[in-house]
BABARO-190490 format. One record per residue (C-alpha): x, y, z; residue number from 1. Coordinates in Angstrom, 2 decimals, m for minus. Last residue first. Example, Ala and Ser with C-alpha at 12.3 -4.5 7.8 and 13.67 -1.06 7.14 Angstrom:
BABARO-190490
+---------+---------+---------+-------+
|      xx |      yy |      zz | lumdo |
+---------+---------+---------+-------+
|   13.67 |   m1.06 |    7.14 |     2 |
|   12.30 |   m4.50 |    7.80 |     1 |
+---------+---------+---------+-------+
END
This chain:
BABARO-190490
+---------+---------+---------+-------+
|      xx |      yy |      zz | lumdo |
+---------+---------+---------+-------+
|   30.87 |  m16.62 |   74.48 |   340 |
|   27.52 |  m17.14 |   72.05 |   339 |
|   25.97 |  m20.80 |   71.33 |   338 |
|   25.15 |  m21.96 |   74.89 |   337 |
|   22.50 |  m24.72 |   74.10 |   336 |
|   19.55 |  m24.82 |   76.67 |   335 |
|   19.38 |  m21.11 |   75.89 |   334 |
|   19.38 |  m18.75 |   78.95 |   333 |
|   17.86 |  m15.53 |   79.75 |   332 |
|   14.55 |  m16.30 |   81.11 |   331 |
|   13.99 |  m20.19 |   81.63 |   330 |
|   11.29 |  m22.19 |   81.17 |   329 |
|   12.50 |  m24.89 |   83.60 |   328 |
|   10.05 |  m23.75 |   86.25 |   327 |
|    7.06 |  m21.62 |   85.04 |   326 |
|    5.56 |  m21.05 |   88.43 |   325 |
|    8.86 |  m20.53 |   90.08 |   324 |
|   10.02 |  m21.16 |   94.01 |   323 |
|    8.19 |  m24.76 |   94.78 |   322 |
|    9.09 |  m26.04 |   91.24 |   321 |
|   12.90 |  m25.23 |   91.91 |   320 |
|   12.77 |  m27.85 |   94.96 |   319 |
|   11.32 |  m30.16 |   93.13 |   318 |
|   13.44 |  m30.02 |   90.35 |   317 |
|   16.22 |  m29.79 |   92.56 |   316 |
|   15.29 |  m32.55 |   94.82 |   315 |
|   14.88 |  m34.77 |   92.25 |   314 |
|   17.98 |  m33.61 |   90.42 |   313 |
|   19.78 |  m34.77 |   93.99 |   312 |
|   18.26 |  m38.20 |   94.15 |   311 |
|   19.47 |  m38.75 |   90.78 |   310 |
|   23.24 |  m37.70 |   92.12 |   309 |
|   23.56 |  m40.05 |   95.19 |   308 |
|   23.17 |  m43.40 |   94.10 |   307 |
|   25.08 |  m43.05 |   90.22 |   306 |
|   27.89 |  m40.92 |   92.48 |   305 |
|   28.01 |  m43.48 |   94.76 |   304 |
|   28.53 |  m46.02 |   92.06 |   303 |
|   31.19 |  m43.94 |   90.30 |   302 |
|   33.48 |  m43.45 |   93.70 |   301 |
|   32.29 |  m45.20 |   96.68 |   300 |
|   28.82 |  m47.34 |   97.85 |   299 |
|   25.82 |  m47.13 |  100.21 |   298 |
|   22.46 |  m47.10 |   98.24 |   297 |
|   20.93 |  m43.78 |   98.87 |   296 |
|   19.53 |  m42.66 |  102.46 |   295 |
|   18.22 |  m38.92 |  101.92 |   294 |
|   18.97 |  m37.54 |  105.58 |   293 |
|   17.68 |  m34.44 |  107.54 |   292 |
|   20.68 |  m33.51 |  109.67 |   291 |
|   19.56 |  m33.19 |  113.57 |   290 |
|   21.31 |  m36.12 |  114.42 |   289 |
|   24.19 |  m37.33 |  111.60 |   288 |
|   22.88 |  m40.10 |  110.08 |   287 |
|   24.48 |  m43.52 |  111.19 |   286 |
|   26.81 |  m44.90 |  108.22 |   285 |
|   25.86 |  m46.40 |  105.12 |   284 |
|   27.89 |  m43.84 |  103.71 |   283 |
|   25.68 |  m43.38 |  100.28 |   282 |
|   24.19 |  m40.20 |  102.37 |   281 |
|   22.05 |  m37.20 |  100.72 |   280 |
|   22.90 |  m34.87 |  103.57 |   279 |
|   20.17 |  m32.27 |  104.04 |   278 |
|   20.95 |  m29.40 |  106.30 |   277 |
|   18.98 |  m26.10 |  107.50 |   276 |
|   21.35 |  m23.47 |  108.69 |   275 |
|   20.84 |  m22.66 |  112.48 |   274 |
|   24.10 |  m22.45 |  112.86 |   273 |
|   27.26 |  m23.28 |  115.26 |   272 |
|   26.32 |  m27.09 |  116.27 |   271 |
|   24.13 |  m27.68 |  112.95 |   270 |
|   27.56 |  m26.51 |  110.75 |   269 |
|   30.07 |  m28.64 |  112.65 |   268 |
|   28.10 |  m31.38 |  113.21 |   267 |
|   28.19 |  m31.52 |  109.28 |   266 |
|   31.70 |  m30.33 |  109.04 |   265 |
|   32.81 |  m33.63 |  111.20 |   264 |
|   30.52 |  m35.86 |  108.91 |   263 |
|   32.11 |  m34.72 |  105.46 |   262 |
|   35.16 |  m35.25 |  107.15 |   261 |
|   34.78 |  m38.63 |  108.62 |   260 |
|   32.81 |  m39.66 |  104.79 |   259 |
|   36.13 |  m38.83 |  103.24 |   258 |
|   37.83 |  m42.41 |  103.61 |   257 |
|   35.16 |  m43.77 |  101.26 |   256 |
|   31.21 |  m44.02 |  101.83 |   255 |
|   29.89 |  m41.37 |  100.26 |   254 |
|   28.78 |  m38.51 |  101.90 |   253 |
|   27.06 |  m35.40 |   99.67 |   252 |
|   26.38 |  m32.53 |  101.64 |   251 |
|   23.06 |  m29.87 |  100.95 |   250 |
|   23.08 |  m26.51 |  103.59 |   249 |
|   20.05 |  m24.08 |  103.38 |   248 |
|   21.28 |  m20.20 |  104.14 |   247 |
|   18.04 |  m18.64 |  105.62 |   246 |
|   18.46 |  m20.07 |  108.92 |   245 |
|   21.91 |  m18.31 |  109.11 |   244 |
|   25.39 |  m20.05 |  107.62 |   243 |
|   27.36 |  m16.99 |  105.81 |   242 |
|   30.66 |  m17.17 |  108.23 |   241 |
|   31.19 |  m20.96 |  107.47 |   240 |
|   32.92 |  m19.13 |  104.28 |   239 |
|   36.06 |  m19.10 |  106.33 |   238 |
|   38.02 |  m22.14 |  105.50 |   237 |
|   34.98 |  m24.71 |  106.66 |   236 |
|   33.66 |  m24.11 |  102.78 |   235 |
|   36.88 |  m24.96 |  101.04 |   234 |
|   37.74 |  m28.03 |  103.11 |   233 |
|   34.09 |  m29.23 |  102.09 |   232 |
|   34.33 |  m28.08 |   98.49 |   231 |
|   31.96 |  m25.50 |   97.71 |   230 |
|   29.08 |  m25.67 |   95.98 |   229 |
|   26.25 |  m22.17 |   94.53 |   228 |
|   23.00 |  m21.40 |   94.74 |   227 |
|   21.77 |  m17.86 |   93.71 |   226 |
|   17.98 |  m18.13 |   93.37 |   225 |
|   16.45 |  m18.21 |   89.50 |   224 |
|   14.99 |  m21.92 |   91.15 |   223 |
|   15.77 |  m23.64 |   87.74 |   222 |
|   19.47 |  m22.78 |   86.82 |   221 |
|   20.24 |  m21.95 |   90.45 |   220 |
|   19.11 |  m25.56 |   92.01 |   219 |
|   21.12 |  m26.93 |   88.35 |   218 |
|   24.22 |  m25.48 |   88.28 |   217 |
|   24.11 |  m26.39 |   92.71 |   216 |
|   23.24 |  m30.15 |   91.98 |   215 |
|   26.42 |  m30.21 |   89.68 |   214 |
|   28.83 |  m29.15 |   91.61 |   213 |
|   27.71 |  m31.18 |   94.59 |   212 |
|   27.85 |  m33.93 |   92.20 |   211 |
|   31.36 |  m32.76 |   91.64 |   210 |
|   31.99 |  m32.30 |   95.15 |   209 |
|   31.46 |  m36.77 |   95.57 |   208 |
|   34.87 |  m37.03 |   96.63 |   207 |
|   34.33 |  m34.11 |   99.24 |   206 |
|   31.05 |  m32.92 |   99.31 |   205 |
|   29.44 |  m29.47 |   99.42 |   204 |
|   25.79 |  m27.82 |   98.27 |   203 |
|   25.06 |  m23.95 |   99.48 |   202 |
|   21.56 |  m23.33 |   98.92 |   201 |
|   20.20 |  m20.19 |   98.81 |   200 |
|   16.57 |  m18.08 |  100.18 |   199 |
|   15.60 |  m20.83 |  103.04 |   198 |
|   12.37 |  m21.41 |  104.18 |   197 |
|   10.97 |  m24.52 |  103.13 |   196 |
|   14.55 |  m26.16 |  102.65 |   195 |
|   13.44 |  m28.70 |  105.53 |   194 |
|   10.42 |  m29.60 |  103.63 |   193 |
|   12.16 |  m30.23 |  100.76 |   192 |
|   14.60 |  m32.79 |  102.33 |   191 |
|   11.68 |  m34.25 |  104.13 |   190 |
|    9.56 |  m34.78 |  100.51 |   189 |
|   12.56 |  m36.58 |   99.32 |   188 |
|   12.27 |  m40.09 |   99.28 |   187 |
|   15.09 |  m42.09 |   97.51 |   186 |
|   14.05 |  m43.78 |   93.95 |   185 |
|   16.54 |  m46.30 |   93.51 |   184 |
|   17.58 |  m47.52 |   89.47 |   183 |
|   18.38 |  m50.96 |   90.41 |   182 |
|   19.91 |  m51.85 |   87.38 |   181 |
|   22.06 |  m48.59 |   87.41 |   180 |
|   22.87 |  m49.25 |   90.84 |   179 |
|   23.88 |  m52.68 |   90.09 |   178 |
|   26.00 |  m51.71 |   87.16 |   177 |
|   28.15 |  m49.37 |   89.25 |   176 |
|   28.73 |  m51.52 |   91.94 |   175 |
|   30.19 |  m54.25 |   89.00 |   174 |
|   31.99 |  m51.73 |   87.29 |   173 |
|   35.66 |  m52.85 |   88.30 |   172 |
|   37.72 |  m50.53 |   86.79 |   171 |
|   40.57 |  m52.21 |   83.85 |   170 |
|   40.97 |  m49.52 |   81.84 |   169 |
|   37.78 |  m50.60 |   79.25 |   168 |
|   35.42 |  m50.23 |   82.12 |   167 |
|   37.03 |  m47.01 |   83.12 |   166 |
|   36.08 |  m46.00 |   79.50 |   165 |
|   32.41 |  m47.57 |   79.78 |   164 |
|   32.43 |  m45.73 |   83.02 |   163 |
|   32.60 |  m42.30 |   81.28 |   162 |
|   29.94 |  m43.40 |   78.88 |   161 |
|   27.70 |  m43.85 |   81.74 |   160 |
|   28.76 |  m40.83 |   83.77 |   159 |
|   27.22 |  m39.03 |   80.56 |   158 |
|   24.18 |  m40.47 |   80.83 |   157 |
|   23.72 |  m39.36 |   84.15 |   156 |
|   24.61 |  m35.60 |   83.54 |   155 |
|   22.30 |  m35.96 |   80.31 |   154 |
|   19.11 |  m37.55 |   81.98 |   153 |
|   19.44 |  m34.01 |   84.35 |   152 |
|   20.40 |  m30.88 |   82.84 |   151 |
|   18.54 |  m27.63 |   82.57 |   150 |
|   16.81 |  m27.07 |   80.64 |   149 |
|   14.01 |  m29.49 |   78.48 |   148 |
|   15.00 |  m31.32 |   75.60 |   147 |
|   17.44 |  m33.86 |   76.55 |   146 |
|   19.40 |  m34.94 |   73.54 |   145 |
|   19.20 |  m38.51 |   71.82 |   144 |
|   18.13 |  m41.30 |   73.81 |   143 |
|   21.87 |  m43.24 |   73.70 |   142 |
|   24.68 |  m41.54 |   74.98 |   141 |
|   27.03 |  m41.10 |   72.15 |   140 |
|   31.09 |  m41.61 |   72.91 |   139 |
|   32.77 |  m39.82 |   70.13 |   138 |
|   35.47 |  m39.64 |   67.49 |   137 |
|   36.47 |  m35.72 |   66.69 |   136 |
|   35.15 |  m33.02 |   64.34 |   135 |
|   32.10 |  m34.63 |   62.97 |   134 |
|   30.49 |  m35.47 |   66.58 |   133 |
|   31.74 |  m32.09 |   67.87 |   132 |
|   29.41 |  m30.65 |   65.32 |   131 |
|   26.50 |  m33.09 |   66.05 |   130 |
|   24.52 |  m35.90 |   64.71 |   129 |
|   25.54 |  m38.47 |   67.12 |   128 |
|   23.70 |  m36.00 |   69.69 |   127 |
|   24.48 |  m36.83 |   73.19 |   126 |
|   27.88 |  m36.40 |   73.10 |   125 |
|   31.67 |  m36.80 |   74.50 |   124 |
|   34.24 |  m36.25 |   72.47 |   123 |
|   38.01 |  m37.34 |   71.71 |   122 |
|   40.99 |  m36.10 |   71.28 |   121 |
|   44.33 |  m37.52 |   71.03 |   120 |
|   45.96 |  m35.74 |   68.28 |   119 |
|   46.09 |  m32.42 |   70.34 |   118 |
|   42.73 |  m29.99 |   69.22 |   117 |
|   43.96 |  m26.39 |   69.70 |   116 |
|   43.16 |  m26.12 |   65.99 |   115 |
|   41.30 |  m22.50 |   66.46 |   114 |
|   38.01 |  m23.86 |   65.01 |   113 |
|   38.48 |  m27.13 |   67.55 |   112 |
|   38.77 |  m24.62 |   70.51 |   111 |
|   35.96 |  m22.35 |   68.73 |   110 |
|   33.39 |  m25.20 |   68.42 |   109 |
|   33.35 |  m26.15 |   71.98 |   108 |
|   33.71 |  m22.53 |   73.46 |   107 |
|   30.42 |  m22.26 |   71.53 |   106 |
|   28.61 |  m24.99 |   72.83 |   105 |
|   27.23 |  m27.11 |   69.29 |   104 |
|   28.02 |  m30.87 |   70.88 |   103 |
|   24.34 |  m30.69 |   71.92 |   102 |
|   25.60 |  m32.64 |   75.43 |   101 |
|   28.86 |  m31.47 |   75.07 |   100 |
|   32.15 |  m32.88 |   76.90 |    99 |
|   35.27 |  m32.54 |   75.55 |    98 |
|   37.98 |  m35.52 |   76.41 |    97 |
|   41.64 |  m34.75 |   76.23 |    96 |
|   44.37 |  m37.52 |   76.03 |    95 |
|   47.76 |  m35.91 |   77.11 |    94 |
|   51.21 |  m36.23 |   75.77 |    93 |
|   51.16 |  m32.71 |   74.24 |    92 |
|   47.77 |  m30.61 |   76.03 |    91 |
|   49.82 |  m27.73 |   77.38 |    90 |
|   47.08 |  m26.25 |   79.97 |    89 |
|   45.61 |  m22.72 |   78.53 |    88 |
|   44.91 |  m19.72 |   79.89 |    87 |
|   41.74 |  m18.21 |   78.25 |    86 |
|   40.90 |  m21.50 |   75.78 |    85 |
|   41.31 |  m23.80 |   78.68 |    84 |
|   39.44 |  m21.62 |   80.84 |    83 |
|   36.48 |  m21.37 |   78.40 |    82 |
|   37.01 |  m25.27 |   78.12 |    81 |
|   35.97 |  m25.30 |   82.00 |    80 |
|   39.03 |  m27.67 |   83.33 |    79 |
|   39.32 |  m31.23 |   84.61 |    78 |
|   42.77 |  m32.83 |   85.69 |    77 |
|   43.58 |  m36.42 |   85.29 |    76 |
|   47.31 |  m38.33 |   86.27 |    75 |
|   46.02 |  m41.52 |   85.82 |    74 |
|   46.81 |  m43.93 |   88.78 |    73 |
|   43.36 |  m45.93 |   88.33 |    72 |
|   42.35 |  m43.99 |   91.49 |    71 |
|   42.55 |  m40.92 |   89.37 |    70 |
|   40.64 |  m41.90 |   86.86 |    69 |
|   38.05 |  m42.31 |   89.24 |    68 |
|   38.58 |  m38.91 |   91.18 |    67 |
|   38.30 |  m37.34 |   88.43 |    66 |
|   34.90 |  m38.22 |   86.98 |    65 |
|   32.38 |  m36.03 |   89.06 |    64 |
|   34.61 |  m32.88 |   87.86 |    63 |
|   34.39 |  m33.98 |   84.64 |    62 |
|   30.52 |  m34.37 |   85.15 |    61 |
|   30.87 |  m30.86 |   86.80 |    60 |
|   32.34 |  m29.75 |   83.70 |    59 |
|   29.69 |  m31.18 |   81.13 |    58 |
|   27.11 |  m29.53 |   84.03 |    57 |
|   28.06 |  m26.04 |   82.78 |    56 |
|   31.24 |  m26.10 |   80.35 |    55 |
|   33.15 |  m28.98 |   79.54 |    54 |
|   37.09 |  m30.25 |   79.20 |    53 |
|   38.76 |  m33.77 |   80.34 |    52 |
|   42.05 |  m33.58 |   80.53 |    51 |
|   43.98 |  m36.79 |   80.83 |    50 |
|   47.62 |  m38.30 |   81.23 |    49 |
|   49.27 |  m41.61 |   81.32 |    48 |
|   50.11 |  m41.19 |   77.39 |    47 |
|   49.75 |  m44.44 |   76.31 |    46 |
|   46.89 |  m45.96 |   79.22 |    45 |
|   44.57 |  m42.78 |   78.21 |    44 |
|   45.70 |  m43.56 |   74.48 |    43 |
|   44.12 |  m47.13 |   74.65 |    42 |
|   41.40 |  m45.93 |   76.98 |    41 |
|   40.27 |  m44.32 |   74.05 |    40 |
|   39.88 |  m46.90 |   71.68 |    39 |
|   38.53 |  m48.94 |   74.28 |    38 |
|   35.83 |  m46.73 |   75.08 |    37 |
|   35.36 |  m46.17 |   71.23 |    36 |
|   34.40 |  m50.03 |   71.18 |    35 |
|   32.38 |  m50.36 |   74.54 |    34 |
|   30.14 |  m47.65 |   73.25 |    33 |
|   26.89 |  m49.52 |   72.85 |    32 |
|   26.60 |  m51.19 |   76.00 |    31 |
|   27.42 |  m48.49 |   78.63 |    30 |
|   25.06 |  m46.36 |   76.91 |    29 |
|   22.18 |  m48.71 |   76.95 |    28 |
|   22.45 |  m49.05 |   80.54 |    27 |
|   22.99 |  m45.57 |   81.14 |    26 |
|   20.13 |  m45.25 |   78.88 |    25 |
|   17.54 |  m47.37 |   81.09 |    24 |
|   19.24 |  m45.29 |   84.26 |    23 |
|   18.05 |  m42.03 |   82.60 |    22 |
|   14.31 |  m42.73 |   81.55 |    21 |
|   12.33 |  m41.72 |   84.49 |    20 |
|   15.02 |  m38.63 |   84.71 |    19 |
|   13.72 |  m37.49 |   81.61 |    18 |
|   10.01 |  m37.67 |   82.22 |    17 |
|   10.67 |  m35.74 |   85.16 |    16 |
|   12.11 |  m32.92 |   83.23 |    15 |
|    9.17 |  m32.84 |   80.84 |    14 |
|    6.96 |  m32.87 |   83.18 |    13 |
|    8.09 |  m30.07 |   84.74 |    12 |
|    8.02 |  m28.16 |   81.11 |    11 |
|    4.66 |  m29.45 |   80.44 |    10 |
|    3.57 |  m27.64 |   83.72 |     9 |
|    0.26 |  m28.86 |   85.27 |     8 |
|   m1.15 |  m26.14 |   88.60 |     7 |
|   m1.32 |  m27.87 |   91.74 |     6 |
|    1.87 |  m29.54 |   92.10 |     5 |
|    2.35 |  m32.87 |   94.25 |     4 |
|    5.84 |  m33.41 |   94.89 |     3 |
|    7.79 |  m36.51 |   93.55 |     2 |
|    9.00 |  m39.08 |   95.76 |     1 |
+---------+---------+---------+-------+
END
């Protein structure tokens, strides 16, 4: 699965040494926080409401997670903290969950600094040693911190501990725990291939958008080129007008009720465009003709995302390595955000 590189990066290595390790963690996460989870499921199930707040790939993990606690009839909304702090949602009545993977972001440390903090607040780490570790209880995904940028382990770590809270709200995880436990290794050399040429990435999904989300953070964090997601609905609304061989297309399909939209804007972009496109599909449904397609176990909601979204940081790290010599080293970024 992984592509052959001529010249040895430490830092590439690095990254793949992380995602080797990722489902073993979500395993171990799952397992070790089933008490907090509880705890806060308690007030989730109180109070009826949730907010869960991150910046980077924290928010697209949020962003990942809504539609769960959604389908559990929780009213859930997920917001970049810097927005929160900027224009901010009343958080009365409402469990709020901050995401950090260092637990030392800056927008982190000032909302807490600046007591906007309700009583039911809780965190979500990687470090057990952290700031946002001290100042509220926490979920800790096991392995410590991820070292090299940008994020990969800690994105699927992260959907562990999440689970371990739908876990404790009644969610049935057994999909979930079989794709950890299986940990699939899709082939990607095709989906590279097919990206050869192009000069950005646009990545889109419907329930599985905040995977796109997250695959585009990361293609632009590593490849330096400017990637970005858009919603499916959002991205046949007009900015269709950008598709040109040079404009790769990645879509996430699942296999809920959204999987006939996410296939209708697929024909939709290779009958008008010459755009390249790569569906990484946990449908189980035929692939769409003249779409190069990443199979992934077939599944909905939190096990499609666990299918669908280390596939994706493979082909983003591989991806990136093709572009940059020095990939994940990067230029003007930290791989903790301490300044606003």
């Amino acid at each position: 699965m992984t592509a052959a590189f001529a010249t040895k990066n430490p830092v590439l290595e690095a990254l793949h040494a992380e995602m080797a390790r990722q489902m073993a963690d979500s395993r171990a996460s799952l397992a070790q926080n089933a008490a907090q989870a509880r705890a806060i499921a308690e007030t989730i199930t109180r109070n009826g409401r949730l907010v869960l707040l991150g910046m980077g790939g924290s928010h697209a993990v949020g962003r990942t997670l809504t539609p769960c606690y959604r389908a559990l009839g929780i009213d859930a909304v997920t917001l970049p903290l810097s927005e929160q702090l900027d224009q901010p949602l009343p958080l009365a009545g409402r469990t709020v969950l901050v995401t950090s993977q260092s637990g030392e972001s800056a927008e982190v440390l000032r909302w807490f600094a600046e007591g906007h903090a309700p009583a039911d607040a809780f965190g979500l780490t990687m470090q057990a040693e952290s700031s946002l570790a001290r100042l509220a209880p926490c979920l800790v995904g096991a392995g410590g911190s991820e070292i090299p940028f940008a994020a990969t382990r800690s994105l699927t770590v992260t959907l562990a501990l999440h689970a371990a809270v739908l876990a404790a709200l009644g969610a049935d995880l057994a999909a979930v725990e079989a794709v950890i436990a299986a940990d699939p290794q899709p082939e990607i050399s095709a989906a590279l291939a097919k990206m050869a040429g192009v000069r950005t990435i646009v990545t889109s999904g419907r329930a599985q958008q905040g995977v796109a989300e997250a695959l585009a953070l990361g293609l632009t964090e590593l490849s330096r080129l400017p990637c970005f997601s858009l919603e499916g609905g959002q991205l046949r609304h007009g900015p269709v007008e950008m598709l040109a061989p040079e404009v790769g297309v990645v879509m996430f399909r699942d296999a809920g009720p959204s999987a006939t939209y996410v296939t209708s804007l697929a024909e939709f972009v290779l009958r008008t465009s010459a755009s390249p496109l790569v569906i990484f599909d946990a449908s189980g449904l035929a692939p769409v003709e003249g779409a190069c397609t990443v199979p992934c176990p077939p599944g909905t909601g939190l096990a499609a995302s666990f299918a669908l979204l280390p596939a994706a940081q493979h082909f983003m790290v591989d991806f990136a390595a093709s572009r940059v010599p020095d990939v994940g080293t990067p230029l003007r970024s930290s791989k903790v955000t301490k300044v606003e």
